[in-house]
C-alpha positions as CSV (number, residue, x, y, z in Angstrom):
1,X,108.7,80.2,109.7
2,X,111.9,80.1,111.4
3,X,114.3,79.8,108.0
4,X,111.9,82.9,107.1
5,X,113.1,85.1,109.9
6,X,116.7,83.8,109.9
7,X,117.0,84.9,105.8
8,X,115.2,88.6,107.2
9,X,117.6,88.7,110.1
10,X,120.4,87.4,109.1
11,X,123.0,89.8,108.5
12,X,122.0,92.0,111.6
13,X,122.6,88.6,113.7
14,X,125.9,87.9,111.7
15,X,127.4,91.8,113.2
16,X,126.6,91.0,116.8
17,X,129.7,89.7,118.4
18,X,128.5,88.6,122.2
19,X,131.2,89.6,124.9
20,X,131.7,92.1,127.0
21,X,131.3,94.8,124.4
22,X,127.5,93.8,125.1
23,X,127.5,95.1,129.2
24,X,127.5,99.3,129.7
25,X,130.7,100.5,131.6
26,X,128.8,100.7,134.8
27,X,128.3,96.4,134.7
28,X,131.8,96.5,133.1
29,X,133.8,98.4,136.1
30,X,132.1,96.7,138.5
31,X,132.7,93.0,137.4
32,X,136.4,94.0,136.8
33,X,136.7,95.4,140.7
34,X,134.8,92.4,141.7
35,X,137.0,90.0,139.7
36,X,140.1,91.8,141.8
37,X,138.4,91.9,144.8
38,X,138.7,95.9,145.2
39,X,135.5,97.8,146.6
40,X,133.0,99.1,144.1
41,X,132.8,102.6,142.8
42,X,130.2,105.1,144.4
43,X,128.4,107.5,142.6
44,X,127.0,111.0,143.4
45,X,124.9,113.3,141.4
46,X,126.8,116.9,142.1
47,X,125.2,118.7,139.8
48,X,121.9,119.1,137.5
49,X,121.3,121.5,135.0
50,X,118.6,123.1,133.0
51,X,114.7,122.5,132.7
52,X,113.2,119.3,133.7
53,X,112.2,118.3,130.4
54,X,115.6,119.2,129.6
55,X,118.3,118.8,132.2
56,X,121.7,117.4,132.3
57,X,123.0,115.2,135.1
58,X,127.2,115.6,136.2
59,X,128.1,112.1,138.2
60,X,131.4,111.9,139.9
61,X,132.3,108.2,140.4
62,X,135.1,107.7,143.1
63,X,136.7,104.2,143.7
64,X,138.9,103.5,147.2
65,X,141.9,102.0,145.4
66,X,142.2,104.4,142.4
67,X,142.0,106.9,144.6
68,X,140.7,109.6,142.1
69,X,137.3,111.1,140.8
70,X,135.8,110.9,137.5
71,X,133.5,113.2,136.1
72,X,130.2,112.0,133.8
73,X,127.7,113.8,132.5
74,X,124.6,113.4,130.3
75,X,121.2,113.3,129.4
76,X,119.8,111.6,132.3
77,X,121.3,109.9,136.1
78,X,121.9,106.6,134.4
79,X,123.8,108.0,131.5
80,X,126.4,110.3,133.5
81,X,127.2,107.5,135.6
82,X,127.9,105.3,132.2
83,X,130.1,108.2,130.9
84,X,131.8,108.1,134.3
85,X,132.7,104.5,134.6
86,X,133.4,104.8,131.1
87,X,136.2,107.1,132.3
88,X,137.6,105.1,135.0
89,X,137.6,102.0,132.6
90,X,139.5,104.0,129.9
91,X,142.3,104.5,132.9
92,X,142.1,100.6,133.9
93,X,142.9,99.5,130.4
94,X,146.2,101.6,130.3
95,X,147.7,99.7,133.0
């Protein structure tokens, strides 16, 4: 049974490449600010938009030692603040 569902599966399990690549930028930015011992990033909702079956959440995400605020939006809480972090992390790698 197992050699069965290794021969089905086996080129999807061949692509994945485990790392951090894996982790959303939220777990991303924080492990990299933990691993430098700077404070983690806050996030507030400033603005939602449209329906409620509909709506569209704006995140800023402010962090102490960057001293700046990024913007996020999206489809739902949890998404802007991905898109946000996603933001900050962009920056990080530049340096």
């Amino acid at each position: 049974t197992t050699k069965i569902v290794q021969h089905w599966y086996q080129a999807q399990l061949k692509q994945i490449q485990p790392g951090d690549n894996q982790k959303d930028p939220k777990t991303r930015l924080q492990e990299y600010l933990q691993g430098k011992r700077l404070p983690l990033p806050t996030y507030n909702v400033v603005e939602i938009k449209g329906e409620a079956h509909c709506q569209t959440f704006t995140v800023e995400c402010y962090v102490k030692n960057i001293d700046r605020t990024f913007m996020g939006s999206g489809a739902s809480r949890r998404k802007a603040e991905q898109a946000a972090a996603e933001k900050i992390l962009q920056l990080l790698e530049m340096k």
